[in-house]
NUFI-470529 format. One record per residue (C-alpha): residue number from 1; x, y, z. Coordinates in Angstrom, 1 decimal, m for minus. Layout:
<sites>
NUM, X, Y, Z;
...
</sites>
This chain:
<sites>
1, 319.1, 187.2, m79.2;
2, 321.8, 185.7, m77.8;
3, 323.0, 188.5, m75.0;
4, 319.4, 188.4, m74.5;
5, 319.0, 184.7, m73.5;
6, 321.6, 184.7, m70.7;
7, 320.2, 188.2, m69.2;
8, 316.8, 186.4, m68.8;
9, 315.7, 187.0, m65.4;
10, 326.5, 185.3, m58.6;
11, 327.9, 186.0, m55.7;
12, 331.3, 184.1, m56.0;
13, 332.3, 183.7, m52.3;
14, 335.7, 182.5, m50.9;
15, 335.3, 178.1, m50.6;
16, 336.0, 176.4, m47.4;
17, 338.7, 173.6, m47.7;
18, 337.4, 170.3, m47.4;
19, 341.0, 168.9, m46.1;
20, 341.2, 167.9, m42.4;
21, 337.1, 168.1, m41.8;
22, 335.8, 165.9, m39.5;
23, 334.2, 162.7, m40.8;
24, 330.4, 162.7, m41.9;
25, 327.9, 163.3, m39.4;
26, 324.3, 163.7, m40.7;
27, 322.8, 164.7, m37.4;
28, 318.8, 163.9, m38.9;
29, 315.7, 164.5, m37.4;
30, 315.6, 162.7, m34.0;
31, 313.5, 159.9, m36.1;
32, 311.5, 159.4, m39.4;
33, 308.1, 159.5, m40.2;
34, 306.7, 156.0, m39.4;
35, 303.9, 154.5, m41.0;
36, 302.9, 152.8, m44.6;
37, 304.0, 154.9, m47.8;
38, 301.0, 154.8, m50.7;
39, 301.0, 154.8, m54.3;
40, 298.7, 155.9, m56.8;
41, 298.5, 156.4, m60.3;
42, 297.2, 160.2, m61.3;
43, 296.9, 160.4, m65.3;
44, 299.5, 160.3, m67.9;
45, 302.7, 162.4, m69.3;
46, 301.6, 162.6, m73.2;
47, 304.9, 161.8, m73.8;
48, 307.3, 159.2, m72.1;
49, 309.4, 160.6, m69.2;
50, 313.0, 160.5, m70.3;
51, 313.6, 163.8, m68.6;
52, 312.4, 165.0, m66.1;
53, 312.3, 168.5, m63.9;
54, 310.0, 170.1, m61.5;
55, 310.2, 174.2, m62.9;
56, 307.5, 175.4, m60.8;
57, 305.8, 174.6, m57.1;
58, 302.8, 173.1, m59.9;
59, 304.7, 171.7, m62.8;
60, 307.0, 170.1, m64.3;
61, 308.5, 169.6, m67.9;
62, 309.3, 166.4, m69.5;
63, 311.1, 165.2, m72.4;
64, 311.0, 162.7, m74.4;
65, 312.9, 161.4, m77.8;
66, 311.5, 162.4, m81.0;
67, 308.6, 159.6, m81.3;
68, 304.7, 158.9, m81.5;
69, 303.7, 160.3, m78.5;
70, 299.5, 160.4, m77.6;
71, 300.0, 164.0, m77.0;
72, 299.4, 166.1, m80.2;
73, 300.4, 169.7, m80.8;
74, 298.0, 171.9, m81.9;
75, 298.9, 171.4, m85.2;
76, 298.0, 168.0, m85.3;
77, 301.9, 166.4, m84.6;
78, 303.1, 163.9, m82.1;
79, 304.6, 165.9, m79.4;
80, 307.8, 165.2, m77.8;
81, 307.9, 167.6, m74.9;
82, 305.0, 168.5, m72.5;
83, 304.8, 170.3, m69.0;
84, 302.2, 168.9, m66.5;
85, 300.3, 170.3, m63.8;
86, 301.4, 168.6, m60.9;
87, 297.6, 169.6, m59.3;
88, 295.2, 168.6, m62.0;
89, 297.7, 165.9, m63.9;
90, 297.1, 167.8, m67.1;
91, 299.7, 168.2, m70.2;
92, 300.2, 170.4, m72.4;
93, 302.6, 170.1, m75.2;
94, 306.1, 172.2, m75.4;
95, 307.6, 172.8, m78.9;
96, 311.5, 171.5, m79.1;
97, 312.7, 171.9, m82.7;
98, 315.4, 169.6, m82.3;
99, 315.4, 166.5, m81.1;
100, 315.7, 165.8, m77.1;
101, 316.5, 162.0, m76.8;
102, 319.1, 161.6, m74.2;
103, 320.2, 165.4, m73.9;
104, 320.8, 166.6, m70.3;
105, 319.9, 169.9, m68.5;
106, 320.6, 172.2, m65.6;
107, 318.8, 175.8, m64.4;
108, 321.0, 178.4, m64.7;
109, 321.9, 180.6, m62.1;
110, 318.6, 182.8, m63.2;
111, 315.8, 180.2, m63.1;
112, 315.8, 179.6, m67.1;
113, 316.1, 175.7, m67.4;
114, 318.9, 175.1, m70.2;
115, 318.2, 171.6, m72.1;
116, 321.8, 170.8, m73.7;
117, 322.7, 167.9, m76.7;
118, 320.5, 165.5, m78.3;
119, 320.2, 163.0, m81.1;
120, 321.2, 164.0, m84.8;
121, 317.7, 162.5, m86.2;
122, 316.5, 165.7, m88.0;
123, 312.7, 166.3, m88.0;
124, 312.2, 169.9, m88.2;
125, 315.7, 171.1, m90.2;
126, 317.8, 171.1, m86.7;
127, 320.1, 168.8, m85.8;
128, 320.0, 167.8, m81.7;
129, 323.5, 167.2, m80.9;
130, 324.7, 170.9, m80.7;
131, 320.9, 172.2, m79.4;
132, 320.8, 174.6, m76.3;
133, 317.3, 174.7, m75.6;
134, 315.6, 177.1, m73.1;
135, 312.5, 177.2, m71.1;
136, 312.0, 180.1, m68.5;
137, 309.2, 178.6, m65.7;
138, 306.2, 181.2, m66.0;
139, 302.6, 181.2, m64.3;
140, 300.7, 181.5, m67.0;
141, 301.0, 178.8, m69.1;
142, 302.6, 180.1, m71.7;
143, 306.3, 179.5, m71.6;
144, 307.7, 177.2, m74.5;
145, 311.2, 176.3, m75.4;
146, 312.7, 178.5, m77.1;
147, 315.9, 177.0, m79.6;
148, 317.5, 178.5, m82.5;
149, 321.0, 176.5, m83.5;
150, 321.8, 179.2, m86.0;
151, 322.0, 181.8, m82.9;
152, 323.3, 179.7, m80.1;
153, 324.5, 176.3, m79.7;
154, 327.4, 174.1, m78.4;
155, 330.6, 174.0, m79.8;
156, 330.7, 170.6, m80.0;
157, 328.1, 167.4, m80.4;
158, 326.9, 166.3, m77.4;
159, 324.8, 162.7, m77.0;
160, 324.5, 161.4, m73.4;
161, 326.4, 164.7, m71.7;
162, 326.2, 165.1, m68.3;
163, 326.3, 168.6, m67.1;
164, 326.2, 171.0, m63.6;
165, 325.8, 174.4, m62.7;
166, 328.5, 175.8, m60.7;
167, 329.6, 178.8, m58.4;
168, 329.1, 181.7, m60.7;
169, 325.3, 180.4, m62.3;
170, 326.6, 179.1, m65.3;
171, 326.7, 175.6, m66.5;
172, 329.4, 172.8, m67.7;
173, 328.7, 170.6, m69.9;
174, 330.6, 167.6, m69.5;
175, 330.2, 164.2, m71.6;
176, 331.5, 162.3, m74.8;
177, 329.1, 161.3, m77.5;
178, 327.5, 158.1, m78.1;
179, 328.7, 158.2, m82.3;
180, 331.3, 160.6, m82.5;
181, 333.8, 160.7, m79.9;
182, 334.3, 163.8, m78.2;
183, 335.9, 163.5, m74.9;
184, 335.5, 167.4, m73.9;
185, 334.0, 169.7, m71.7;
186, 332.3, 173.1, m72.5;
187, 330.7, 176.1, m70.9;
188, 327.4, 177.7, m71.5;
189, 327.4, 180.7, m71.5;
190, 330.9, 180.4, m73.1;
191, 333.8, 181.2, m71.1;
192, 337.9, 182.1, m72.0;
193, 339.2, 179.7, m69.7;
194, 342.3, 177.9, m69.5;
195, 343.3, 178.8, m73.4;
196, 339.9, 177.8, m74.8;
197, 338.2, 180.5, m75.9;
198, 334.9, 180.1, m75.9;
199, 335.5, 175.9, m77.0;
200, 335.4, 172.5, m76.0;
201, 337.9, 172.1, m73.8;
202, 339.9, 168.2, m73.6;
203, 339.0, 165.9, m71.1;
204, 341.8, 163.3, m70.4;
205, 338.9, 161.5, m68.0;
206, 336.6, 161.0, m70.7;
207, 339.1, 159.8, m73.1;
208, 340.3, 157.5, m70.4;
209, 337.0, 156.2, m69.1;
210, 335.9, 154.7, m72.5;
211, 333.9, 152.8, m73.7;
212, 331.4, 153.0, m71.1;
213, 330.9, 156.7, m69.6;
214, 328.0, 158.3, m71.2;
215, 325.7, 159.9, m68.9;
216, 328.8, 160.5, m66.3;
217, 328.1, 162.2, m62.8;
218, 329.1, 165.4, m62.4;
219, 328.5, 167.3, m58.8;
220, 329.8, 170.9, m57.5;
221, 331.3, 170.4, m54.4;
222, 331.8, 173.0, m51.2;
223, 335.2, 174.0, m52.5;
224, 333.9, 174.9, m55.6;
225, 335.8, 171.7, m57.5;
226, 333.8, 169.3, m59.3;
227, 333.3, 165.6, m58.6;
228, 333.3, 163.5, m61.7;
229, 332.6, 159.7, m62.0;
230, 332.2, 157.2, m65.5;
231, 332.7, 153.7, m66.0;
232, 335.2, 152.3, m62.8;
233, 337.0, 155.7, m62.0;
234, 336.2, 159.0, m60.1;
235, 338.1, 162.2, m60.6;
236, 338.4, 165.7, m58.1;
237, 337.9, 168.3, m61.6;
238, 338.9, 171.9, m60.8;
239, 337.5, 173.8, m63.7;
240, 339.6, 177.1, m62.7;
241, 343.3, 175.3, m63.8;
242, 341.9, 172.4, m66.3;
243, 343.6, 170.2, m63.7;
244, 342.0, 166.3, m62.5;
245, 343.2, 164.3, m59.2;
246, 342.4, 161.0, m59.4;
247, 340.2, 159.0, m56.6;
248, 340.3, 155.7, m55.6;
249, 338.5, 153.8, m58.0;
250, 335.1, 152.2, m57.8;
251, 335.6, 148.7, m55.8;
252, 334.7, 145.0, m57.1;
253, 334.5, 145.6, m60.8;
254, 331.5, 147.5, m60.3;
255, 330.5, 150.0, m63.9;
256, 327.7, 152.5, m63.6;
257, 327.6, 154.4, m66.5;
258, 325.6, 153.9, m69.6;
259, 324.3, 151.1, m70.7;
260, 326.0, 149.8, m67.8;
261, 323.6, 152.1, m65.8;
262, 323.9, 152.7, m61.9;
263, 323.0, 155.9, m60.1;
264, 325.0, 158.4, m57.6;
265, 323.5, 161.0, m54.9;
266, 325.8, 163.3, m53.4;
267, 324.2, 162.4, m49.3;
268, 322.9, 166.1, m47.6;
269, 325.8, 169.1, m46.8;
270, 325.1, 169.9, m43.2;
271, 327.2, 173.1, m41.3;
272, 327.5, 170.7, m38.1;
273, 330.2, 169.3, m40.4;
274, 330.9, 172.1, m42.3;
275, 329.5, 171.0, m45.3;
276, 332.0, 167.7, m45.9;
277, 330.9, 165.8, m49.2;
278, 330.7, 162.5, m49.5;
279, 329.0, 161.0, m52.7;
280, 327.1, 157.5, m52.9;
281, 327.2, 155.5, m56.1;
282, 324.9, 152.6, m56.3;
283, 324.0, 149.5, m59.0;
284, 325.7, 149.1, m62.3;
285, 327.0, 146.2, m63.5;
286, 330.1, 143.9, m63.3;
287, 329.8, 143.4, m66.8;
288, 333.1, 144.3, m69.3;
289, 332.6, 147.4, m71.4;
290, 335.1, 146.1, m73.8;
291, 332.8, 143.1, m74.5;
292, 331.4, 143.1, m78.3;
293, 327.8, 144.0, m78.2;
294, 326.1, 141.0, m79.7;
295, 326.8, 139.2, m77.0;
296, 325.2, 141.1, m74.4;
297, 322.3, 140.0, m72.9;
298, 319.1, 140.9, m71.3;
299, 319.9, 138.4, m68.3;
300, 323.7, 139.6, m67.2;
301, 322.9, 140.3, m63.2;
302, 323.0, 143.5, m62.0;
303, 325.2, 145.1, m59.3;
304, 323.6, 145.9, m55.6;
305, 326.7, 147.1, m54.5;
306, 326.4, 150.8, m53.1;
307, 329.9, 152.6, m52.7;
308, 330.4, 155.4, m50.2;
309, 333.0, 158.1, m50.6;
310, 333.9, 161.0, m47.9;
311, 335.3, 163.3, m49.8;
312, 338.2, 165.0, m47.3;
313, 341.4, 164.0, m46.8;
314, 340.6, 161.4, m44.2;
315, 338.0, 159.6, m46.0;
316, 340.2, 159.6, m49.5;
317, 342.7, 158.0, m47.6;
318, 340.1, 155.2, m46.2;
319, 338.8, 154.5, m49.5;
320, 335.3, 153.8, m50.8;
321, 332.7, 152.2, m48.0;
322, 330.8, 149.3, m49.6;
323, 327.2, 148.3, m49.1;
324, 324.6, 146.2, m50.2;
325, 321.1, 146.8, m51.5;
326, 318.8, 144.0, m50.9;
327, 318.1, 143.8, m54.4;
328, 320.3, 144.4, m57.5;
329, 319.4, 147.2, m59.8;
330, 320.8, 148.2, m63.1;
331, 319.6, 151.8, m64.0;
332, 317.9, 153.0, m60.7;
333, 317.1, 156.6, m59.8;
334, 318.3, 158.1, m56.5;
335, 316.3, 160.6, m54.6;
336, 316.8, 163.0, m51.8;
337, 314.0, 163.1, m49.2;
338, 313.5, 166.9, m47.2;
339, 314.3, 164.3, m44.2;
340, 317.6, 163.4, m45.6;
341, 317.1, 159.8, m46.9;
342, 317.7, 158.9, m50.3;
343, 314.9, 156.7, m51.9;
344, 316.2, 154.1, m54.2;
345, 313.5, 153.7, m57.5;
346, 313.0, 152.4, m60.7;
347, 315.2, 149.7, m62.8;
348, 316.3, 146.1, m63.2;
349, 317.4, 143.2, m61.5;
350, 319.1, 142.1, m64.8;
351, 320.9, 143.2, m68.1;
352, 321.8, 147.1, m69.1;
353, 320.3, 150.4, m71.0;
354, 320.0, 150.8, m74.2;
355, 317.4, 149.4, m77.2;
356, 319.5, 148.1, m79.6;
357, 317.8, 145.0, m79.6;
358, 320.3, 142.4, m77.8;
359, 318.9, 138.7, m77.0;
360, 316.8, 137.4, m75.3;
361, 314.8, 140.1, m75.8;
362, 311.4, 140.9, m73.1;
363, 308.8, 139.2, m75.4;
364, 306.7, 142.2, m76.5;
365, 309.7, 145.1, m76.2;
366, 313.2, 145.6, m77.2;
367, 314.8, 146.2, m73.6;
368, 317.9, 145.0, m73.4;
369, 316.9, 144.6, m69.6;
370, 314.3, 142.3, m67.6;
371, 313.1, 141.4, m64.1;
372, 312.2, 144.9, m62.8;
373, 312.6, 145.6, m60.0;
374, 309.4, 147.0, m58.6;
375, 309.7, 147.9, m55.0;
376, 311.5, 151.1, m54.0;
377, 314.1, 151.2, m50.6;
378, 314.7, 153.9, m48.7;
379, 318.6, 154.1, m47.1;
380, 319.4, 156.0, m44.2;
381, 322.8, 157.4, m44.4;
382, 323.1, 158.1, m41.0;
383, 322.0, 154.6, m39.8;
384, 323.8, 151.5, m38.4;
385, 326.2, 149.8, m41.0;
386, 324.0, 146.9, m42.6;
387, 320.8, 148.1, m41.5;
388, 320.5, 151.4, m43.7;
389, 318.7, 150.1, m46.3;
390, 314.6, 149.0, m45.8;
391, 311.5, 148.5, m48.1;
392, 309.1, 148.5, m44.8;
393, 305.7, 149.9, m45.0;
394, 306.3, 150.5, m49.2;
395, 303.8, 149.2, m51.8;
396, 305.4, 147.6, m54.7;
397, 305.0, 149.4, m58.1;
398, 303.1, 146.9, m61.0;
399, 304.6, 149.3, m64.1;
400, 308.1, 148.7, m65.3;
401, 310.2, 151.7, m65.0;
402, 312.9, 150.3, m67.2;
403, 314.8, 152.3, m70.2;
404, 314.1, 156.1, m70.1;
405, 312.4, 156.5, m66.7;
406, 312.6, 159.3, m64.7;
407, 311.6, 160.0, m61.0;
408, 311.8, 163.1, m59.1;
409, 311.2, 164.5, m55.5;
410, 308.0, 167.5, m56.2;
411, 307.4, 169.8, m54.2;
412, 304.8, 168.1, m52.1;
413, 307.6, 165.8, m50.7;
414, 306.1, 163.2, m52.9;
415, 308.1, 161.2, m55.5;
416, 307.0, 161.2, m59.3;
417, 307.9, 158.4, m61.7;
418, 307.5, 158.6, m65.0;
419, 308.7, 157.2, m68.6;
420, 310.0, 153.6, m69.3;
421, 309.5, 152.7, m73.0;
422, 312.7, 150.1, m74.1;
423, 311.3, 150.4, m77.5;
424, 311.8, 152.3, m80.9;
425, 308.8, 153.8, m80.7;
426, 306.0, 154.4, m78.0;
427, 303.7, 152.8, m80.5;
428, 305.8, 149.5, m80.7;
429, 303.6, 147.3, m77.9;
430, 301.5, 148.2, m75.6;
431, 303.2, 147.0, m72.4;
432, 304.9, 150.7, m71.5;
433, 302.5, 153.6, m71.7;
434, 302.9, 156.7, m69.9;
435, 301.3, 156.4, m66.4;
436, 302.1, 158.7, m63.9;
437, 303.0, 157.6, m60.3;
438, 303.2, 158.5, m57.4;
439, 304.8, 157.8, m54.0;
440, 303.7, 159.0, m50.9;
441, 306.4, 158.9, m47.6;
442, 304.8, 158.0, m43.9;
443, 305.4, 161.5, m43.3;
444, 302.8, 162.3, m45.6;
445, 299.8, 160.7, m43.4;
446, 301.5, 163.0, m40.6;
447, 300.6, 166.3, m39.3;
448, 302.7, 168.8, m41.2;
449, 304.2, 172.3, m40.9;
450, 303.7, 175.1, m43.1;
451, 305.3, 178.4, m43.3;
452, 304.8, 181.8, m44.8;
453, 307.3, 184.4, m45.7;
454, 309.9, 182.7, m48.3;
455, 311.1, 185.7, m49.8;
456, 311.5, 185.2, m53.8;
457, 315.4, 185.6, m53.4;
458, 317.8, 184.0, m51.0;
459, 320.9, 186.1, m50.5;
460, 324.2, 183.7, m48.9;
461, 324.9, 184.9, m45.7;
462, 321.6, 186.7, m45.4;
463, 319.3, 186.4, m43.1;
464, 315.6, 186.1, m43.6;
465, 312.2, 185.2, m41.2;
466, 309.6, 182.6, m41.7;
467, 306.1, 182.6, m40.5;
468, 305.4, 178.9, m39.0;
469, 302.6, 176.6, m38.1;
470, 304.0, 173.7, m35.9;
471, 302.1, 170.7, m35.3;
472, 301.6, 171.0, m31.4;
473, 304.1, 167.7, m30.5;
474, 307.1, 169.5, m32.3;
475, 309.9, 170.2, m30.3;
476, 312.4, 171.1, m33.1;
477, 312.4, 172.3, m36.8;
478, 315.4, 171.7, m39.0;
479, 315.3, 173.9, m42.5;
480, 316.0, 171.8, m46.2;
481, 317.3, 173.6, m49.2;
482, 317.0, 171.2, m52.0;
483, 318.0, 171.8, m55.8;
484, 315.2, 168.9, m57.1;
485, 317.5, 168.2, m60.2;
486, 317.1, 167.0, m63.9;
487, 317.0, 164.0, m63.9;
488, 317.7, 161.3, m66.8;
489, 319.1, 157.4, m67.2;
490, 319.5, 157.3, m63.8;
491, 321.6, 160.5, m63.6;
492, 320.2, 163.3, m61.2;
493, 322.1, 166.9, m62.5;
494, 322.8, 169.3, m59.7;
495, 320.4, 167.3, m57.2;
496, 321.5, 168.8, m53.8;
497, 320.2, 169.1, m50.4;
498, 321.3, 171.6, m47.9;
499, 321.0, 172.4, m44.3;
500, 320.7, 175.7, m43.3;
501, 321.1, 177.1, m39.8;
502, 317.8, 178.3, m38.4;
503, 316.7, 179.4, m35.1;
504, 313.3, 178.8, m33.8;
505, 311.7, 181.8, m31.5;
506, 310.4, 180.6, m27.8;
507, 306.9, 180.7, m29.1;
508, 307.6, 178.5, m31.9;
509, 305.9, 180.7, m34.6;
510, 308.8, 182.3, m35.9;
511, 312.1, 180.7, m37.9;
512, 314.7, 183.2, m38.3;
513, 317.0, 181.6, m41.6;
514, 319.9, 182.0, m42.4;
515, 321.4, 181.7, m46.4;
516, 323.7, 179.1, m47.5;
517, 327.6, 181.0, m46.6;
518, 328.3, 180.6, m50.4;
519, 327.7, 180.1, m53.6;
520, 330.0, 176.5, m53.8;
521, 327.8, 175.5, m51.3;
522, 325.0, 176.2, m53.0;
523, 325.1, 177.8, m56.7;
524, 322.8, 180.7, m57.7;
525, 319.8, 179.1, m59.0;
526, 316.4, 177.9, m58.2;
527, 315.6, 176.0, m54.7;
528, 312.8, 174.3, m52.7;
529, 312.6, 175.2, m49.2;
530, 311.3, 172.3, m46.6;
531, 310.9, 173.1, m43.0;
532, 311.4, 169.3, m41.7;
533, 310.0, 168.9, m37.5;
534, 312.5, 166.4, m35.4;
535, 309.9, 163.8, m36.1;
536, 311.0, 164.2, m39.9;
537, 307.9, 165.6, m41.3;
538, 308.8, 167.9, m44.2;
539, 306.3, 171.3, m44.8;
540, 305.3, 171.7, m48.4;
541, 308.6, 173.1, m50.1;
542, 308.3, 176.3, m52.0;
543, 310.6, 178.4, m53.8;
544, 313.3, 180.9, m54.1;
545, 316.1, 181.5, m56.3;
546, 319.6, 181.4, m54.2;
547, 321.8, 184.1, m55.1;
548, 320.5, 187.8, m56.6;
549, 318.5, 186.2, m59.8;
550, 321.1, 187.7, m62.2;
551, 322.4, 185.7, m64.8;
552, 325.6, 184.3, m65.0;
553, 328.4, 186.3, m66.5;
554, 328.8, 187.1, m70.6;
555, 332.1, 187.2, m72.2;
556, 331.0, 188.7, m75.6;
557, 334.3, 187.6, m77.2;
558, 333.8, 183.7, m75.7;
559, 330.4, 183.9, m77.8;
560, 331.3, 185.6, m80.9;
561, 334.1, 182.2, m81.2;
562, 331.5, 179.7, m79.7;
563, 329.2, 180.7, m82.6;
564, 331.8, 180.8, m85.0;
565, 332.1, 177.3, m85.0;
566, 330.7, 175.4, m88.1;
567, 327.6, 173.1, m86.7;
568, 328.6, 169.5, m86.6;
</sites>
């Protein structure tokens, strides 16, 4: 069963250095979509959003923590994973066995979504901290998750992981644990790398970062190392040699991990700058990590500081570019637009993550955090210093995202939130039920582009042919490859956005693409595809899997020890 899982339906090409690239330039569409954004409110998730990932152009699966959910199984149980129907707004209910609350996840290489770590609260006779859960997208509606810990599980427990998929389709999993510490990394499917076969693998980071780095942010960048962030300090990780190079560290006292719970984007890779990284981390908190517990409080302000890191030589050496949000946010959610904005959602102006009951408490809730903040901003990464950032033209939100909310980027170009319950239990007040939401850009109201012709794999290097429909003012069509993410507390795993270089024919009905150059650029796995005009308006984004669809590799020897491990 095992071998079977990871040969569900990677090209490993040479990197490009990012040392001596020339600093960032986004080159966007000539402008953005003007106009008011609109929200609405389209049904509910059955269960609270604490996870979150689109799987299909129509659906998406959400998880939630082991609790009394409205949505019932078929057998008459609270359910405490769903997938919905991004269409019609219906749920239906998934089937975990273990339990999911504050687990992370990536898509492997081959589509399957792989749902890592948990809580140890056993419900069905399987313990969440060493689950590896899979789901494989279908069209039929009758995919499920599919876990068995006696068959396959991590080597290690794993409670608030972060994790990413890399070069060859496989995925780390990289994070300590909120009881037990266990300051490690592992791969899935195991690997025999670096003298740890098949196991956890020592993370001097992580033992360095604590207390505070749960959830930390973990990104692939174009040279195939890994960027990795927790608490105050920032890493370059190459995998290959076990080996960490420390960055600059976060400026002004600034924490962002949980409970101390900011949010980090890695801005678009463009070829006009051959792909040169640069990563934005934004709110947190200036509060201690090393402060004892009960004296937290629900009021402690939250950071607004945004810091801004090129990735390259040069912009090491100039250190981290700080900003300002016009409103402080502890636990936000940052997400790519096609256009190549990042929308800033969800979160408080005050106090941290976390339900363990600190004073003064929200009357009617345990949340450890109060005034939400309810209007999203958009930031421009390519605009003017101190005029990046704007809530112009966006409605204000009247449901608290606080404590396990989720937002995501669909397919449509809209942006889904979802979840918020700082409590126990869902059924503990009424003031956080499960409301969907829904954002809808300027560029919505526009006239958009649509395209035919996405074949159902994207080769690197290759090039392919689109069929498009231009509204009749374009003058110039950029093309968007976006990995949507998972995304949870903030976090947004393997949340990417990627230019590729496209030629439009004379008569403007034909795009001939070309595929990201490699697979560090963009790992084998599923992608959205959004044809964007100069006038940023995104088409509908549709789907392919970059890379051949294979799995990632299988070291038979790396599994037999992973599984020999006794469970935690």
């Amino acid at each position: 069963m095992f071998q079977l899982l990871v040969t569900l339906t990677g090209l490993i090409r040479c990197a490009l250095s990012s040392d001596g690239l020339s600093p960032s330039v986004l080159d966007p569409p000539s402008t953005f979509a003007s106009g008011a954004w609109s929200l609405v409110q389209h049904g509910t998730s059955g269960v609270s959003g604490m996870q979150l990932a689109i799987v299909t152009e129509t659906t998406a699966v959400i998880f939630d923590k082991v609790e009394h959910n409205p949505l019932m199984t078929e057998d008459g149980n609270p359910a405490w994973t769903a997938e919905l129907d991004l269409n019609t707004h219906v749920v239906r209910p998934l089937h975990a066995l273990s339990n999911t609350w504050c687990a992370t996840g990536s898509f492997l290489g081959n589509g399957t979504l792989l749902s890592s770590g948990g809580n140890p609260i056993v419900i069905t006779g399987q313990n969440g901290l060493q689950a590896l859960r899979f789901f494989t997208p279908c069209q039929d509606g009758t995919c499920d998750i599919w876990e068995n810990s006696s068959v396959v599980r991590t080597t290690s427990p794993r409670w608030y992981p972060g994790s990413v998929r890399i070069e060859d389709g496989s995925v780390i999993i990289f994070g300590n644990n909120a009881t037990v510490s266990n300051p490690s990394y592992e791969f899935y499917p195991p690997k025999n790398i670096n003298g740890f076969n098949g196991l956890k693998i020592p993370s001097p980071f992580l033992a360095s970062t604590l207390n505070a780095n749960l959830f930390p942010f973990v990104m692939q960048l174009p040279d195939g190392n890994l960027f990795v962030a927790a608490n105050q300090r920032a890493i370059i990780f190459n995998w290959k040699t076990n080996t960490e190079t420390p960055l600059p560290g976060i400026p002004n006292g600034v924490r962002f991990s949980y409970p101390l719970s900011g949010s980090a984007v890695l801005l678009p890779l463009i070829p006009e700058n051959n792909y040169a990284p640069e990563v934005m981390i934004c709110g947190g908190s200036i509060h201690l990590d090393s402060t004892d517990p009960s004296t937290f409080s629900s009021q402690f302000p939250a950071s607004a500081q945004c810091s801004r890191l090129l990735l390259t030589a040069e912009g090491i050496a100039a250190g981290w570019k700080v900003e300002h949000m016009p409103q402080a946010r502890v636990m936000p959610d940052m997400v790519l637009l096609p256009d190549g904005r990042v929308v800033i959602v969800n979160g408080a102006q005050t106090g941290l993550g976390g339900i363990v009951g600190i004073r003064p408490n929200v009357v009617g809730t345990m949340s450890n955090a109060d005034h939400p903040a309810f209007t999203p901003v958009v930031y421009d990464p390519t605009g003017a210093a101190g005029r990046r950032f704007s809530s112009q033209g966006i409605p204000a939100s009247t449901i608290p995202r606080l404590y396990h909310s989720t937002a995501t980027l669909t397919p449509n170009g809209s942006i889904l939130l979802a979840g918020s319950n700082p409590n126990n239990d869902i059924t503990i007040g009424t003031e956080y039920p499960t409301e969907l939401e829904f954002y809808s850009p300027a560029y919505l109201s526009k006239p958009r582009p649509s395209y035919k012709g996405l074949p159902a794999t994207v080769n690197y290097d290759s090039k392919f042919t689109l069929s498009v429909q231009l509204p009749p003012d374009t003058t110039g069509v950029t093309v968007a490859l976006m990995d949507l993410g998972f995304a949870t507390h903030g976090v947004h795993m393997d949340q990417r956005f990627v230019r590729l270089v496209s030629k439009l024919s004379p008569d403007k009905k034909t795009l001939t693409v070309t595929g990201p150059p490699t697979s560090r650029i963009y790992p084998p796995g599923p992608a959205f595809l959004y044809v964007v005009t100069a006038g940023g308006v995104p088409s509908f984004g549709h789907k392919t899997i970059v890379g051949t669809g294979a799995s990632p590799p299988v070291d038979q020897g790396a599994i037999d020890k992973s599984v020999a491990i006794v469970p935690f």
